[in-house]
PyMOL commands that place a pseudoatom at each C-alpha (Angstrom):
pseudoatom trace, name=CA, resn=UNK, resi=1, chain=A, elem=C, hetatm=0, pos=[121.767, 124.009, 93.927]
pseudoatom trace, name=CA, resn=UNK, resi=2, chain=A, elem=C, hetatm=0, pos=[124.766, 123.574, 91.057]
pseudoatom trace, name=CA, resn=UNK, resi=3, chain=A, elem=C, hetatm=0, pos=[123.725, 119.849, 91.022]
pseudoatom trace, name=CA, resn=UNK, resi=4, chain=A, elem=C, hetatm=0, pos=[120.372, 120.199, 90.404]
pseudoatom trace, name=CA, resn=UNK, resi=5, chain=A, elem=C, hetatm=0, pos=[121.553, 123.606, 88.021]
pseudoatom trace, name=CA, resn=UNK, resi=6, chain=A, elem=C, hetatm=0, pos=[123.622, 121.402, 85.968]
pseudoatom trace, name=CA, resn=UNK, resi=7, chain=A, elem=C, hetatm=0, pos=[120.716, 118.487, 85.625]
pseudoatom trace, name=CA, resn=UNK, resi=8, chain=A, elem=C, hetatm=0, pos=[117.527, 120.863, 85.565]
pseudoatom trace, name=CA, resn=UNK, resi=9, chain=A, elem=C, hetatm=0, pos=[115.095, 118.557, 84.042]
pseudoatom trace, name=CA, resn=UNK, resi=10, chain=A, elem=C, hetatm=0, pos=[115.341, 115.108, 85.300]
pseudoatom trace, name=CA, resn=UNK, resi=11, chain=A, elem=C, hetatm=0, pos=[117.914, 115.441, 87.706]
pseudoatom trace, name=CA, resn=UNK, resi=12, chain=A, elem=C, hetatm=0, pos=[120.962, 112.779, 88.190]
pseudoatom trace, name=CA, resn=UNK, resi=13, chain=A, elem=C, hetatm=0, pos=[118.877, 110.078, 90.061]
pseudoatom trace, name=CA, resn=UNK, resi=14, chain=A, elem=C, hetatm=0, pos=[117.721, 108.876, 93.523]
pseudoatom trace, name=CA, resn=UNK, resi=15, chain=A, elem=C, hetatm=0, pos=[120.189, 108.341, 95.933]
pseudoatom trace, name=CA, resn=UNK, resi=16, chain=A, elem=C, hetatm=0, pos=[123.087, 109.844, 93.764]
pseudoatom trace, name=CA, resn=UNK, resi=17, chain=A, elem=C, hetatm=0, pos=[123.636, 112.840, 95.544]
pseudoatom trace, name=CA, resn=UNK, resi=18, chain=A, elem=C, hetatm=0, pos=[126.083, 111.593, 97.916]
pseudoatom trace, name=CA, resn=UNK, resi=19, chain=A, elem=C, hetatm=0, pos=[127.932, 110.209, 94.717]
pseudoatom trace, name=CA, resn=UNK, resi=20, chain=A, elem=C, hetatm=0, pos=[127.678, 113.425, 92.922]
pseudoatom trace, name=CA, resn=UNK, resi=21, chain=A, elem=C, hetatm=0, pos=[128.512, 116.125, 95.742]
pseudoatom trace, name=CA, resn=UNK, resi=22, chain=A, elem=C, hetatm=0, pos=[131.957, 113.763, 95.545]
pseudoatom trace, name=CA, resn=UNK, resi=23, chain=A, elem=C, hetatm=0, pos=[133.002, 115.298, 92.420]
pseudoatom trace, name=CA, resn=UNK, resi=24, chain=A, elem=C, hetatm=0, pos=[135.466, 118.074, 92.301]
pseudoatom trace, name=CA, resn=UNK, resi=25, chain=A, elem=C, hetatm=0, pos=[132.952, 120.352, 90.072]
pseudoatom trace, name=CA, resn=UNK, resi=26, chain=A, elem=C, hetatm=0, pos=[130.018, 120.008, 93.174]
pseudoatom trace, name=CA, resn=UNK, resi=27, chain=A, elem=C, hetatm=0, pos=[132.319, 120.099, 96.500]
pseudoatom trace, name=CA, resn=UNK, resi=28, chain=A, elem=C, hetatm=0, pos=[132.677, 122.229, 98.876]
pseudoatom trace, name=CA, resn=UNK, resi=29, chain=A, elem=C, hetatm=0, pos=[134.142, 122.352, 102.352]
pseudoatom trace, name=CA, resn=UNK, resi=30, chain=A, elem=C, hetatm=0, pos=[132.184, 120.339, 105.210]
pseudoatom trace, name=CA, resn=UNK, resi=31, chain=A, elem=C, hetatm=0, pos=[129.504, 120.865, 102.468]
pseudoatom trace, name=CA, resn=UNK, resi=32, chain=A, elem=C, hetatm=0, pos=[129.120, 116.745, 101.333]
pseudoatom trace, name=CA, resn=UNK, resi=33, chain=A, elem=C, hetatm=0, pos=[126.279, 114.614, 102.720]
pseudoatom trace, name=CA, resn=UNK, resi=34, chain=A, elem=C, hetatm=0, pos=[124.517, 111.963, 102.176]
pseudoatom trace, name=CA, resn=UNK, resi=35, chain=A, elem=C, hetatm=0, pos=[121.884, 114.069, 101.144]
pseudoatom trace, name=CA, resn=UNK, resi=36, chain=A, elem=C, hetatm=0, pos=[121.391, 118.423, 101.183]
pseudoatom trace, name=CA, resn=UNK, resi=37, chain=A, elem=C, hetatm=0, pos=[118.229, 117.736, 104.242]
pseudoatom trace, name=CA, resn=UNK, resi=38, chain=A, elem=C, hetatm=0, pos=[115.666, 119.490, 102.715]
pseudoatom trace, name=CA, resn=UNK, resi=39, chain=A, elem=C, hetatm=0, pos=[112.925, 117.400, 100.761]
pseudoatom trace, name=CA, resn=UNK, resi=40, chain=A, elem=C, hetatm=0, pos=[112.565, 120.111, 98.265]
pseudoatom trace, name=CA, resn=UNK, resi=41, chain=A, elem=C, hetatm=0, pos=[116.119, 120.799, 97.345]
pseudoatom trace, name=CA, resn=UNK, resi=42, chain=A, elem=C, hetatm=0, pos=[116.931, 116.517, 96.896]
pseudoatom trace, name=CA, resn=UNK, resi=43, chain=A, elem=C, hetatm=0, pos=[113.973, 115.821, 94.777]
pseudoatom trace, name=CA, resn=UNK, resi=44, chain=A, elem=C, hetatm=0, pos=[115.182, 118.809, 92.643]
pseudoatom trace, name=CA, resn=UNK, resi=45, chain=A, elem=C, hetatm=0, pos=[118.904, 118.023, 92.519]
pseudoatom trace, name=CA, resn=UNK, resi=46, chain=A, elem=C, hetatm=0, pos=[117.910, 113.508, 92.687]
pseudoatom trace, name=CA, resn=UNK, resi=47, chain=A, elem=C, hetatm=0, pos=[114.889, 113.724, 90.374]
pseudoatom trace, name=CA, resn=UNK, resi=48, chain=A, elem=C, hetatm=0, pos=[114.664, 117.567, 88.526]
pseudoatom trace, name=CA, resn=UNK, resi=49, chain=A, elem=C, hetatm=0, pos=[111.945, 119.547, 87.579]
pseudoatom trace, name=CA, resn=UNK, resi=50, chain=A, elem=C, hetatm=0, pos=[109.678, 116.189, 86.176]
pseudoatom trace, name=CA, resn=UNK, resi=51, chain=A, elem=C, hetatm=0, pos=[110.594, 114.489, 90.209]
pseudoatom trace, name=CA, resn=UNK, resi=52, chain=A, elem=C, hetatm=0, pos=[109.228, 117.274, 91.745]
pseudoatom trace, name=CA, resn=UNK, resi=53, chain=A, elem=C, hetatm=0, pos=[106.054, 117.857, 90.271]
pseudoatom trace, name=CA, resn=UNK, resi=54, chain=A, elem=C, hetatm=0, pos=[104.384, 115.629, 92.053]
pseudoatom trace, name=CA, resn=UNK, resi=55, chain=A, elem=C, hetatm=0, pos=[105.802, 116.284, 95.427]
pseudoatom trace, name=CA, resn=UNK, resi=56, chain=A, elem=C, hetatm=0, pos=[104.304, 120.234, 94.829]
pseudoatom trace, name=CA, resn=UNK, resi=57, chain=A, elem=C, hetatm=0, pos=[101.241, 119.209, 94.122]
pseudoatom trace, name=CA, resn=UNK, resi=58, chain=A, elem=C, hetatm=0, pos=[100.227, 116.962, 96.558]
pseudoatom trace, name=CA, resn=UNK, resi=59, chain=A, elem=C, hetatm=0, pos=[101.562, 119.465, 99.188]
pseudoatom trace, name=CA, resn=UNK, resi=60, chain=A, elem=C, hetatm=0, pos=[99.910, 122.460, 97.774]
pseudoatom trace, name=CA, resn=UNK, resi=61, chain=A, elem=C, hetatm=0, pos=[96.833, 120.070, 97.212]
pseudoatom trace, name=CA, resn=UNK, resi=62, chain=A, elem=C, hetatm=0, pos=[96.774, 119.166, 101.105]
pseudoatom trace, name=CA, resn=UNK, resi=63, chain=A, elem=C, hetatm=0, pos=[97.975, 122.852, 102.084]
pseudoatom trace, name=CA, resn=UNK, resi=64, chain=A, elem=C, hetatm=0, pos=[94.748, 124.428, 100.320]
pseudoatom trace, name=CA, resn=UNK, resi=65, chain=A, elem=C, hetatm=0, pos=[92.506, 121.624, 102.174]
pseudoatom trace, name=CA, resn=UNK, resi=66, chain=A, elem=C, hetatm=0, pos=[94.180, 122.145, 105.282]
pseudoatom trace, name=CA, resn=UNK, resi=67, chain=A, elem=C, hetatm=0, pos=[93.443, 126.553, 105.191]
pseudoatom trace, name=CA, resn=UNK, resi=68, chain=A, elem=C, hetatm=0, pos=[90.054, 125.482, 103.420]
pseudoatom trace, name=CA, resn=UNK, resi=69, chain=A, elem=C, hetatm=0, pos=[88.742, 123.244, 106.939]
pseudoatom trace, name=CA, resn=UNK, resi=70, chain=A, elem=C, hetatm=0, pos=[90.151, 126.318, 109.175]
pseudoatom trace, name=CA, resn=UNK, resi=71, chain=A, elem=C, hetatm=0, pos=[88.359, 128.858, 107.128]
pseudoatom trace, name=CA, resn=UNK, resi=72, chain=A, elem=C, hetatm=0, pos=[85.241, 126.527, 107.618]
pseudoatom trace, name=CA, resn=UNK, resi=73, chain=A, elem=C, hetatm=0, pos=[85.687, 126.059, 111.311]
pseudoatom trace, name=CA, resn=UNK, resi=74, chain=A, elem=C, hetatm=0, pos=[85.744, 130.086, 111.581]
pseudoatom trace, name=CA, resn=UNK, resi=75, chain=A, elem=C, hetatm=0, pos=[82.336, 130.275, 109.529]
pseudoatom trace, name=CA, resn=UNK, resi=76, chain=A, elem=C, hetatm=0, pos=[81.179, 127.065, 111.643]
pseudoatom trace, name=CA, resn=UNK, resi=77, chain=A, elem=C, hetatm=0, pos=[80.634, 125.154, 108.776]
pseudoatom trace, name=CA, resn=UNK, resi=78, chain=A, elem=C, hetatm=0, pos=[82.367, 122.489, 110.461]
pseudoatom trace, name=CA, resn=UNK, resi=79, chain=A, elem=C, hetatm=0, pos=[81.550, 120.017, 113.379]
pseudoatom trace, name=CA, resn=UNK, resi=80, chain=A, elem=C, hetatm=0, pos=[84.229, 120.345, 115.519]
pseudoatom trace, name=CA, resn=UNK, resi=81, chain=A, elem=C, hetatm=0, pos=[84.842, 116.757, 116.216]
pseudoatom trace, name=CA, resn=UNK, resi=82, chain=A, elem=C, hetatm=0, pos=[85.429, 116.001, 112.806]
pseudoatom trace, name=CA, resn=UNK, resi=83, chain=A, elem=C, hetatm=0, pos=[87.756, 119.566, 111.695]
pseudoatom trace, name=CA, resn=UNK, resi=84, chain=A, elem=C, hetatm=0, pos=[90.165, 118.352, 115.190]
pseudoatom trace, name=CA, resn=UNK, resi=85, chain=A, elem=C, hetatm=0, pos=[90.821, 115.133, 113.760]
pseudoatom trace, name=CA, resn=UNK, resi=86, chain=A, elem=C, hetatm=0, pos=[91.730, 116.169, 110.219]
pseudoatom trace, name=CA, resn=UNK, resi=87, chain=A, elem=C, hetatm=0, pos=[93.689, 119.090, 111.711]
pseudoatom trace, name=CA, resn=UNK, resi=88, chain=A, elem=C, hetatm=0, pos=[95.869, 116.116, 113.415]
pseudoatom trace, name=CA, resn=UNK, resi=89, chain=A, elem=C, hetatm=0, pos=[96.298, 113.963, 110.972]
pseudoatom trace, name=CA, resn=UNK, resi=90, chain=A, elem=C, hetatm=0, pos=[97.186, 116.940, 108.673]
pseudoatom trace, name=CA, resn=UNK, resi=91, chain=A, elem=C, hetatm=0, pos=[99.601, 118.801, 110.526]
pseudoatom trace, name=CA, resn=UNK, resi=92, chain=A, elem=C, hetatm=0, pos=[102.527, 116.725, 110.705]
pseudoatom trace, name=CA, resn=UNK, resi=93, chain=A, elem=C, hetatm=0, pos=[101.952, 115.877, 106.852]
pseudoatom trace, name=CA, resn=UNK, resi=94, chain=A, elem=C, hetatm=0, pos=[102.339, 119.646, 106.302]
pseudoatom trace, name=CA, resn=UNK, resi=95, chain=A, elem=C, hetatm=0, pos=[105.246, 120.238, 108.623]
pseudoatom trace, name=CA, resn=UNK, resi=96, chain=A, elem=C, hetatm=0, pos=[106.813, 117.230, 107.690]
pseudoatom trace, name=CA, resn=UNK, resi=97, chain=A, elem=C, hetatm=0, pos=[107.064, 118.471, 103.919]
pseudoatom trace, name=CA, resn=UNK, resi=98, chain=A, elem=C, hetatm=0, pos=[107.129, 122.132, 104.315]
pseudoatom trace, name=CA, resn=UNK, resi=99, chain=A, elem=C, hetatm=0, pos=[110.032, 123.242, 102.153]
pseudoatom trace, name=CA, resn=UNK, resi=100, chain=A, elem=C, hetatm=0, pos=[111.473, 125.545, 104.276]
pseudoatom trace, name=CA, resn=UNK, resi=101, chain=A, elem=C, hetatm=0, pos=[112.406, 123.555, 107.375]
pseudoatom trace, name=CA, resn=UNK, resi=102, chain=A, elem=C, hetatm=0, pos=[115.181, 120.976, 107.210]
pseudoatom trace, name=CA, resn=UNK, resi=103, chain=A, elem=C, hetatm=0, pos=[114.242, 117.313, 106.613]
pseudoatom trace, name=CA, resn=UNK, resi=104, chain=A, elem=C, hetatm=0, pos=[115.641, 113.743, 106.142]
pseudoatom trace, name=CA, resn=UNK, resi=105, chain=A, elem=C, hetatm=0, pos=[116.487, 111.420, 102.984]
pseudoatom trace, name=CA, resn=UNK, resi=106, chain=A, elem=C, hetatm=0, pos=[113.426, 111.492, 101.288]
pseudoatom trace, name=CA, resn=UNK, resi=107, chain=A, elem=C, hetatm=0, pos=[114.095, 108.124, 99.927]
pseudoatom trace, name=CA, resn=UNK, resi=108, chain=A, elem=C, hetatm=0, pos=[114.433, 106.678, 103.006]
pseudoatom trace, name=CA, resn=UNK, resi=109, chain=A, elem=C, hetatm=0, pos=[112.264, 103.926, 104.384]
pseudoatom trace, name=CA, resn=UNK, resi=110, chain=A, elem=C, hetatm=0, pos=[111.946, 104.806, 107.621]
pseudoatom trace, name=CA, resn=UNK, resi=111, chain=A, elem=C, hetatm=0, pos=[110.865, 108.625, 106.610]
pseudoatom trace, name=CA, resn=UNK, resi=112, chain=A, elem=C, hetatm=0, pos=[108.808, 107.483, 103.582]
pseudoatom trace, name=CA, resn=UNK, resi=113, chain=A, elem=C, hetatm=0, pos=[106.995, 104.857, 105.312]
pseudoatom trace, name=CA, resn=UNK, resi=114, chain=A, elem=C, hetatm=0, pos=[105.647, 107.412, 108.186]
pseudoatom trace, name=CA, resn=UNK, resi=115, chain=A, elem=C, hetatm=0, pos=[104.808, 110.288, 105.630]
pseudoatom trace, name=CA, resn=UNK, resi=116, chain=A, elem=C, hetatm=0, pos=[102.975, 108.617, 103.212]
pseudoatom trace, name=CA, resn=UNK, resi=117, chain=A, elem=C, hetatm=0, pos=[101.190, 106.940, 105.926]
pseudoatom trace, name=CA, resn=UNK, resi=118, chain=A, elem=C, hetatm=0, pos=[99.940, 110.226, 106.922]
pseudoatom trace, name=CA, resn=UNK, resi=119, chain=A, elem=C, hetatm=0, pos=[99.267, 111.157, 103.374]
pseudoatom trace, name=CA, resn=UNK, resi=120, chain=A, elem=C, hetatm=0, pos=[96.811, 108.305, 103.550]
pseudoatom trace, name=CA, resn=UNK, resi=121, chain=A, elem=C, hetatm=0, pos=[94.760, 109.236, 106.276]
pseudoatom trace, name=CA, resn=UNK, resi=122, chain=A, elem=C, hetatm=0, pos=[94.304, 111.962, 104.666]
pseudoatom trace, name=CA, resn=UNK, resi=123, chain=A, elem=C, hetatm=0, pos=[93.008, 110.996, 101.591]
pseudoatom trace, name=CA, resn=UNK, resi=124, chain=A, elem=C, hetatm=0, pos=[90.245, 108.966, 103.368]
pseudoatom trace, name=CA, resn=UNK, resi=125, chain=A, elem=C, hetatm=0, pos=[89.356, 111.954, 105.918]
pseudoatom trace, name=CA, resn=UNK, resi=126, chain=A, elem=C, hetatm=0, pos=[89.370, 113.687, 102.274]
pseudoatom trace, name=CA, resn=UNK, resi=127, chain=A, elem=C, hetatm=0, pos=[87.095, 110.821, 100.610]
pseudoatom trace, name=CA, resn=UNK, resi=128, chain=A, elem=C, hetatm=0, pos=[84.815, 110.859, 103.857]
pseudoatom trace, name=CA, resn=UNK, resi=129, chain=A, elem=C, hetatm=0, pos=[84.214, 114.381, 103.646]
pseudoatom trace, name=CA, resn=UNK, resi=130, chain=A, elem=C, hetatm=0, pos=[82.987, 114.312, 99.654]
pseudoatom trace, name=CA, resn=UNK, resi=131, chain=A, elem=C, hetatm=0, pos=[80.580, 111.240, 100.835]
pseudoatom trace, name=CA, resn=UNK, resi=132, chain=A, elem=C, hetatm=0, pos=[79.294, 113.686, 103.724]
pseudoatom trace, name=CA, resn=UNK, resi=133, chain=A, elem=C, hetatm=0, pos=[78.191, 116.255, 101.065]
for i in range(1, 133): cmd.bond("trace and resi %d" % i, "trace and resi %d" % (i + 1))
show_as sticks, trace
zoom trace
């Protein structure tokens, strides 16, 4: 929080916070990592305000579809084939991100490579559904 307090706007970088919590102004007893494990809190102290833009609106963006296709299963709107498979392929994308829980590096490979795969599937269960209407 004082890292990303003192750097509001564009933050002081990926992959700096392990460099950064170093400093006497930012440490604190047993409180230095490689990075604070929550998505939300590294993109704002790595990348600021500008970083994490993005990151909030795709996961608001995919929250509102994902309450959108339950609402529709309860008004049986939706073929229930169709509104499991989303559900799925959107659940781990939402619990993955969720800024509450504790996470991993969001810069690493290994993390980035499985969530964004996700986010993917989604877009073309997203892109299938607007060709269905």
């Amino acid at each position: 929080y004082r890292i990303f307090k003192d750097n509001i706007f564009f933050g002081i970088g990926p992959k700096m916070f392990r460099e950064k919590c170093k400093e006497p102004k930012y440490e604190k007893p047993n409180g230095c990592s490689t990075h604070p494990h929550n998505f939300l809190l590294q993109l704002l102290a790595e990348t600021g305000i500008f970083g994490t833009f993005p990151y909030l609106i795709l996961y608001l963006y995919c929250l509102k579809n994902y309450f959108l296709f339950f609402f529709k299963k309860i008004s049986k709107q939706k073929e229930d084939l169709y509104l499991t498979k989303f559900c799925i392929l959107m659940l781990p994308f939402v619990i993955n991100f969720n800024p509450i829980l504790p996470s991993g590096n969001f810069f690493n490979n290994w993390l980035a490579a499985i969530n964004w795969m996700s986010f993917g599937f989604i877009l073309h269960y997203l892109n299938i559904d607007k060709k269905i209407k």
